[in-house]
C-alpha positions as CSV (number, residue, x, y, z in Angstrom):
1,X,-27.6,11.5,-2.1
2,X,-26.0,14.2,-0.1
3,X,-22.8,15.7,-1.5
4,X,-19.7,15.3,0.8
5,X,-16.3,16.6,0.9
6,X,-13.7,13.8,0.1
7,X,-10.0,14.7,1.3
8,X,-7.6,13.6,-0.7
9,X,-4.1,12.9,0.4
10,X,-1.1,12.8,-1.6
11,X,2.7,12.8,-0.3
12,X,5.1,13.7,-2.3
13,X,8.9,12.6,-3.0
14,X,10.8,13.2,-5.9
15,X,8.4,12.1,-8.2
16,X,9.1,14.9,-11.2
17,X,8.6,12.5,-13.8
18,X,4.9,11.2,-12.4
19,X,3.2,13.7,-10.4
20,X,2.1,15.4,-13.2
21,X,0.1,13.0,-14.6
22,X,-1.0,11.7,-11.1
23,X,-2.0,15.0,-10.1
24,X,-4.4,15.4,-13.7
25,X,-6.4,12.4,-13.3
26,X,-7.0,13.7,-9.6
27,X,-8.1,17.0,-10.7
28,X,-10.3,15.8,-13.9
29,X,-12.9,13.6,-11.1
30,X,-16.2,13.4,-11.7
31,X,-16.5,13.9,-8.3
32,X,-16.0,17.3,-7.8
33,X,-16.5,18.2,-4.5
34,X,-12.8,17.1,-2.6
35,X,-10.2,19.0,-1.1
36,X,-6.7,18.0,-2.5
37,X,-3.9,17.7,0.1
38,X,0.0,17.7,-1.4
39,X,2.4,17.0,1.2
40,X,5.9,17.7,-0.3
41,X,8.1,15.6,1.7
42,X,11.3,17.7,1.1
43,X,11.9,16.6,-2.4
44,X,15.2,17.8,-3.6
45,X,13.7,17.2,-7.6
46,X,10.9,19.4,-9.1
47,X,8.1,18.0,-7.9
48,X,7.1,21.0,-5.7
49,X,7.3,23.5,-8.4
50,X,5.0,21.3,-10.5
51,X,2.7,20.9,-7.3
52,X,2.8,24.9,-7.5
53,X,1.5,25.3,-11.3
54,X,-1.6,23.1,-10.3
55,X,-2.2,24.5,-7.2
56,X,-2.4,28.3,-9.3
57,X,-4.9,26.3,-11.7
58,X,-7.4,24.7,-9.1
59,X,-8.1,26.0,-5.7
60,X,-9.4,22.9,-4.4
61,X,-5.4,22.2,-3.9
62,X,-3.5,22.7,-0.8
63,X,-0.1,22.6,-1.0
64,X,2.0,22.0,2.1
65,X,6.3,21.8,1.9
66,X,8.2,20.3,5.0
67,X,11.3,18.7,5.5
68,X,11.7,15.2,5.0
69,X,10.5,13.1,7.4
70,X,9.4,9.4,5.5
71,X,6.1,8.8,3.9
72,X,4.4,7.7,7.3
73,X,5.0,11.4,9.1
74,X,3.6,12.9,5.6
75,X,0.5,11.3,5.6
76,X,0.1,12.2,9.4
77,X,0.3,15.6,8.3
78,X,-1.9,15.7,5.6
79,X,-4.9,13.7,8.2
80,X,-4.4,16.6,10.2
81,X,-5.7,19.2,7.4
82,X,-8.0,17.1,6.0
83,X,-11.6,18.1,6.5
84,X,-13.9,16.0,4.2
85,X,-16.3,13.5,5.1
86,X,-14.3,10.6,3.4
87,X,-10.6,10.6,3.1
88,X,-9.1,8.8,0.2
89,X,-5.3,8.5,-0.2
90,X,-3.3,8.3,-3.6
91,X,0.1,7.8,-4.3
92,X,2.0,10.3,-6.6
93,X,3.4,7.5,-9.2
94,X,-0.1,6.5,-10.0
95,X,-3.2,7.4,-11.5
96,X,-7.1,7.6,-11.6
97,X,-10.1,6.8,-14.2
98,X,-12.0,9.6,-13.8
99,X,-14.7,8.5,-11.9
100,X,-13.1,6.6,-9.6
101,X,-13.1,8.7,-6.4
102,X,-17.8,9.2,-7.1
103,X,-17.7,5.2,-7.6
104,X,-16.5,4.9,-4.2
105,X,-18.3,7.7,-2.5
106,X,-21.8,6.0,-4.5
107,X,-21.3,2.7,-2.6
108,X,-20.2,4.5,0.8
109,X,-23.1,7.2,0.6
110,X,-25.6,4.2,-0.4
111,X,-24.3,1.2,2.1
112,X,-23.8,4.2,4.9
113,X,-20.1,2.0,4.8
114,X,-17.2,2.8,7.4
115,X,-14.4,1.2,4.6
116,X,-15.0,1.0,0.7
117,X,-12.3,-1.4,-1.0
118,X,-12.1,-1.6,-4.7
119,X,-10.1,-3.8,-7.1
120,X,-7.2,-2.0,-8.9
121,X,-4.8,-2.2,-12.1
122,X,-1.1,-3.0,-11.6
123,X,0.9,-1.3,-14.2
124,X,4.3,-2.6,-15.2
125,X,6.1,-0.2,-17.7
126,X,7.2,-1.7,-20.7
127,X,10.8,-0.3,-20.0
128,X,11.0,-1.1,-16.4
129,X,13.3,-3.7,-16.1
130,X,17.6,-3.3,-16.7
131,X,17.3,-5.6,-19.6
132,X,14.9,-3.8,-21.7
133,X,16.5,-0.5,-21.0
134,X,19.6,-1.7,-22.1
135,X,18.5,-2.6,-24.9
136,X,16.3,0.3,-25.7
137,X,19.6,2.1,-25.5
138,X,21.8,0.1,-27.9
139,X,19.3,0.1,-30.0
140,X,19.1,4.0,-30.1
141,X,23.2,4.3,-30.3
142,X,22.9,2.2,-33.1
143,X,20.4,4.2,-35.1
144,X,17.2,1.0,-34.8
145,X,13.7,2.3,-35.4
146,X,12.5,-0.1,-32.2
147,X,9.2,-0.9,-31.8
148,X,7.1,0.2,-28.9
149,X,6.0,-2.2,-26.5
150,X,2.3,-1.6,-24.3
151,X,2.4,-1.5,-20.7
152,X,1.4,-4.5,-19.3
153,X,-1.6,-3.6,-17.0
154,X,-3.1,-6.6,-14.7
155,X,-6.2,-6.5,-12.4
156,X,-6.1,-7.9,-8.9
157,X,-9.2,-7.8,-6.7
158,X,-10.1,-10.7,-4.2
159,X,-13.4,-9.7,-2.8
160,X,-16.2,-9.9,-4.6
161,X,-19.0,-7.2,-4.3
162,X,-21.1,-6.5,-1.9
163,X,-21.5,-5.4,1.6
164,X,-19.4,-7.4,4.3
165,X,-19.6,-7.3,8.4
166,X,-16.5,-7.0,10.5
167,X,-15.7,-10.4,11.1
168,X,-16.3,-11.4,7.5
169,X,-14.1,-9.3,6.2
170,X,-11.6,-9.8,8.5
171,X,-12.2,-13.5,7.6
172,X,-11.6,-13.1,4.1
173,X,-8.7,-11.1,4.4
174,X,-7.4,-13.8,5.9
175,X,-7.3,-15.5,2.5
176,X,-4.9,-13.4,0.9
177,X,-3.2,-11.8,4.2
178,X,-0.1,-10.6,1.9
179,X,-2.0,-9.2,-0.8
180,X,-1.7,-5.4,-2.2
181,X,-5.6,-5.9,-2.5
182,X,-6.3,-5.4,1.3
183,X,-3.0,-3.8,2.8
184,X,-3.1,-1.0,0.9
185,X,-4.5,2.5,1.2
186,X,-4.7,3.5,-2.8
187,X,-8.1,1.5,-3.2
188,X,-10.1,2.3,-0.5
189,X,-12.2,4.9,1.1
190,X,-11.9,5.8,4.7
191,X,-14.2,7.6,7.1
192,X,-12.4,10.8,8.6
193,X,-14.6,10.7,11.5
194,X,-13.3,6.8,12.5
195,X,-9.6,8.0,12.0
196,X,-10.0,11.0,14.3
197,X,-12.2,9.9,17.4
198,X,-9.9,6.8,17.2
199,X,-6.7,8.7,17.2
200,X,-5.9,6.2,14.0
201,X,-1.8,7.5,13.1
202,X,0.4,5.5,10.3
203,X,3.2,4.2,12.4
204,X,7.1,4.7,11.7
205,X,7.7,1.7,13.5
206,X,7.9,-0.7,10.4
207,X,9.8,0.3,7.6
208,X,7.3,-0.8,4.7
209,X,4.0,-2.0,4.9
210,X,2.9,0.7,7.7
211,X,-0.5,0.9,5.1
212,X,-1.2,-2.5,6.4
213,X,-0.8,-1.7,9.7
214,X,-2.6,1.1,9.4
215,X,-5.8,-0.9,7.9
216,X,-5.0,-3.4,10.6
217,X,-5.9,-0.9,13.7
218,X,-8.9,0.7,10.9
219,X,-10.7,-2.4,11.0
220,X,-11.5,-2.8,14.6
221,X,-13.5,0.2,14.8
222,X,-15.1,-0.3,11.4
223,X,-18.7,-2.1,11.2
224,X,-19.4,-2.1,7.4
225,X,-17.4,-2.9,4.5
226,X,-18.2,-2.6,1.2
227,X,-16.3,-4.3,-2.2
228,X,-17.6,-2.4,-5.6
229,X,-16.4,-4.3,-8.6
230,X,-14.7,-2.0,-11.0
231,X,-11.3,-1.5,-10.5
232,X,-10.6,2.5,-10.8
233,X,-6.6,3.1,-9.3
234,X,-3.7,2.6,-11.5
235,X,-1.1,1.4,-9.1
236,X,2.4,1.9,-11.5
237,X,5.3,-0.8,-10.4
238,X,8.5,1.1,-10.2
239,X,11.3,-0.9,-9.5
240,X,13.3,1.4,-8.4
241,X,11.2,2.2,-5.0
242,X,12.8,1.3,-1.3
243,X,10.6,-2.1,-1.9
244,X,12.2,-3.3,-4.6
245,X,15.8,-1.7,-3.8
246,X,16.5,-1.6,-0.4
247,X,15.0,-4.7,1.1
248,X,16.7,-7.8,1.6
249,X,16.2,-11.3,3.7
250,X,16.7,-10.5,6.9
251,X,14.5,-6.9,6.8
252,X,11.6,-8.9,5.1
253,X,11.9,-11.5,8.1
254,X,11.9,-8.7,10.8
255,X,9.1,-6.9,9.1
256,X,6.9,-9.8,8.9
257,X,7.4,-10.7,12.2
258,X,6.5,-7.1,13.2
259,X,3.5,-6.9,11.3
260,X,2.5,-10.6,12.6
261,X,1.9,-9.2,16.1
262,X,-0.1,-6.6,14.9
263,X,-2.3,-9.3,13.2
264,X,-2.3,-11.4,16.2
265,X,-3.6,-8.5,18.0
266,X,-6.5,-7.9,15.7
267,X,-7.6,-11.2,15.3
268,X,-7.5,-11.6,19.6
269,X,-9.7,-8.8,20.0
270,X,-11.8,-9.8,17.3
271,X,-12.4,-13.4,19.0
272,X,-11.1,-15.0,15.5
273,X,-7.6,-15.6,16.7
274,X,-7.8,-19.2,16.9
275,X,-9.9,-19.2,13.3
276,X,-7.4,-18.2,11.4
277,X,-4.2,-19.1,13.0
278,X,-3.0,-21.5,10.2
279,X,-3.7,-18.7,7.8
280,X,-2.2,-16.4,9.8
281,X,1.2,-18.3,10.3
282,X,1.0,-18.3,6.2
283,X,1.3,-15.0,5.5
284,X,5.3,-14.9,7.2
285,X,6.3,-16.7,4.1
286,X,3.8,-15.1,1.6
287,X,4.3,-12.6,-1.2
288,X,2.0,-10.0,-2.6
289,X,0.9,-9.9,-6.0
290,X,4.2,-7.8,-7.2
291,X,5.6,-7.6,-10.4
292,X,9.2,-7.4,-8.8
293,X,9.8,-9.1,-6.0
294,X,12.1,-8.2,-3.3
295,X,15.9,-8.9,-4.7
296,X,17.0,-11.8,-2.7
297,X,20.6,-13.6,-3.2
298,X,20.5,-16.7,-5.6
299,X,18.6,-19.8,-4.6
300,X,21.5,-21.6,-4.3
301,X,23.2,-19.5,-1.6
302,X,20.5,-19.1,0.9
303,X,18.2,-20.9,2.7
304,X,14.8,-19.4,3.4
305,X,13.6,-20.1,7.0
306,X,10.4,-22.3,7.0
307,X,7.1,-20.6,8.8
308,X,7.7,-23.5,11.5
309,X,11.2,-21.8,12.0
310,X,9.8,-18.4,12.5
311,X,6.6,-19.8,14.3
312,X,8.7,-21.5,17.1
313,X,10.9,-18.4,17.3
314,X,8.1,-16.6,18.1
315,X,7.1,-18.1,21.0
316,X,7.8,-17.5,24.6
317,X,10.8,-19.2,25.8
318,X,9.3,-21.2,28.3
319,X,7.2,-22.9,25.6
320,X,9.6,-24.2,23.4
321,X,11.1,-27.1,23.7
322,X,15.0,-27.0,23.6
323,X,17.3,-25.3,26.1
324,X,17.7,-21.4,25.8
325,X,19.6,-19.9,22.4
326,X,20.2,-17.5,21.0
327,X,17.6,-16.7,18.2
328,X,19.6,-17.4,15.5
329,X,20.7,-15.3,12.5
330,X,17.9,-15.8,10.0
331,X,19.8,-13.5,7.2
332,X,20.6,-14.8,4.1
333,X,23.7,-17.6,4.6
334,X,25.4,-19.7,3.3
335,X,24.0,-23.5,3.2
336,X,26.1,-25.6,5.2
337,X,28.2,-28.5,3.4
């Protein structure tokens, strides 16, 4: 097996308390030959001073500081340096086994694959949530020797090994169309040459899940797919991020209808459109496998619009029936007496 270059991109945004330990498990691969690429996307913390000590230890780091400009600008940037065969991308809360990055450059190099997907570990923090914080912190005002609880760590992968054409994949994606497992960029193993004679840019036009999209426009030009079995990326919840923060009803709706049409456009070109339409009309009122879901006001003060509700809104006027509308306000409301 040839040796190639694997790029691997990392933004960065105040992430002083994580990119530390991200940036070892990166640096300690058994797969030696890759080029790191940190994109500091003007954090106003340390984590660019911490991205300078490792870039002084290993010269296989390039370092790169710009204004901020959201994480979908920042991993443009960083495509544009990379010069590997393989790009790989990796999150700055998270973390690597150390042989994660050759496992997926084995099964690439082997399968001659276009897209390697891998399962992965979710990591919740045994102190994530208010509750245990606060009482971490009585406990420590009031002198308690409390005990320390494990992570809890939980493996999610829904493909099982072995190589997969286009349309089977795209079929089985289908099956979990809101999953982490497949929308995600932290598990997977691209080909730079397909991003750049495809022109293949994350877009700023959603305001979360632009990885999906992203994976979306990857798979038309990809021919082979390949699922390895071992999960290697440890993906670390933190509820504190936009997705857990600063998204509510009405922004999950929009989204979801935004990232619908580019599903609908995938599946059109693919020929599979009419497949996997009842799976596809699925995923507007799906979740992915997340510890902490989206905070949404209490059951008993919304109503969550049905996928028939968003399904009919979607279509052209002329093929619904009922006299013209206005859409209505699908926001979290108040049900009506």
């Amino acid at each position: 097996m040839n040796n190639p270059l694997v790029s691997i991109i990392v933004p960065v945004y105040n992430v002083q308390n994580s990119v530390a330990r991200c940036l070892e498990s990166i640096c300690a691969q058994t797969w030696k030959n890759i080029e790191v690429i940190l994109v500091n996307d003007g954090s106003r913390d340390e984590s660019f001073s911490i991205c300078e000590q490792f870039r002084e230890k290993d010269p296989r780091i390039v370092l790169v500081d710009k204004s901020n400009s959201g994480v979908s600008e920042t991993r443009n940037c960083g495509m544009s340096l990379a010069r590997g065969k393989y790009v790989q991308f990796v999150d700055s809360d998270d973390y690597l086994d150390p042989d994660f990055t050759e496992r997926l450059v084995t099964a690439a190099e082997a399968n001659n694959a276009d897209l390697v997907i891998a399962p992965y570990w979710m990591v919740i923090p045994a102190n994530s949530s208010k509750a245990t914080q606060a009482l971490e912190n009585l406990q420590e005002n009031l002198g308690i020797d409390a005990e320390k609880k494990p992570d809890d760590i939980r493996e999610y992968g829904f493909l099982p090994e072995g190589i997969y054409d286009r349309d089977t994949f795209a079929l089985r994606l289908m099956e979990k169309p809101a999953s982490f497992f497949y929308s995600v960029l932290w598990n997977k193993l691209y080909r730079r040459d397909i991003l750049a004679d495809h022109h293949l840019q994350f877009t700023s036009e959603v305001r979360w899940a632009e990885d999906l999209v992203f994976n979306l426009e990857y798979i038309l030009y990809a021919n082979v797919f390949v699922s390895i079995s071992k999960a290697g990326y440890h993906y670390v919840q933190n509820p504190q991020s936009i997705c857990h923060t600063q998204i509510n009803l009405a922004s999950i709706v929009q989204n979801k209808l935004q990232v619908f049409r580019y599903y609908k456009e995938l599946y059109t070109k693919l020929g599979l459109y009419d497949q996997v339409q009842p799976q596809l009309y699925k995923f507007l009122t799906a979740f992915s496998e997340n510890a902490y879901p989206p905070v949404l006001p209490r059951r008993s003060s919304w109503t969550w619009p049905t996928t028939g509700a968003l399904v009919f809104w979607m279509l052209p006027t002329r093929k619904r029936n009922t006299k013209p509308n206005p859409m209505p306000d699908l926001r979290a409301r108040k049900k009506e007496p």
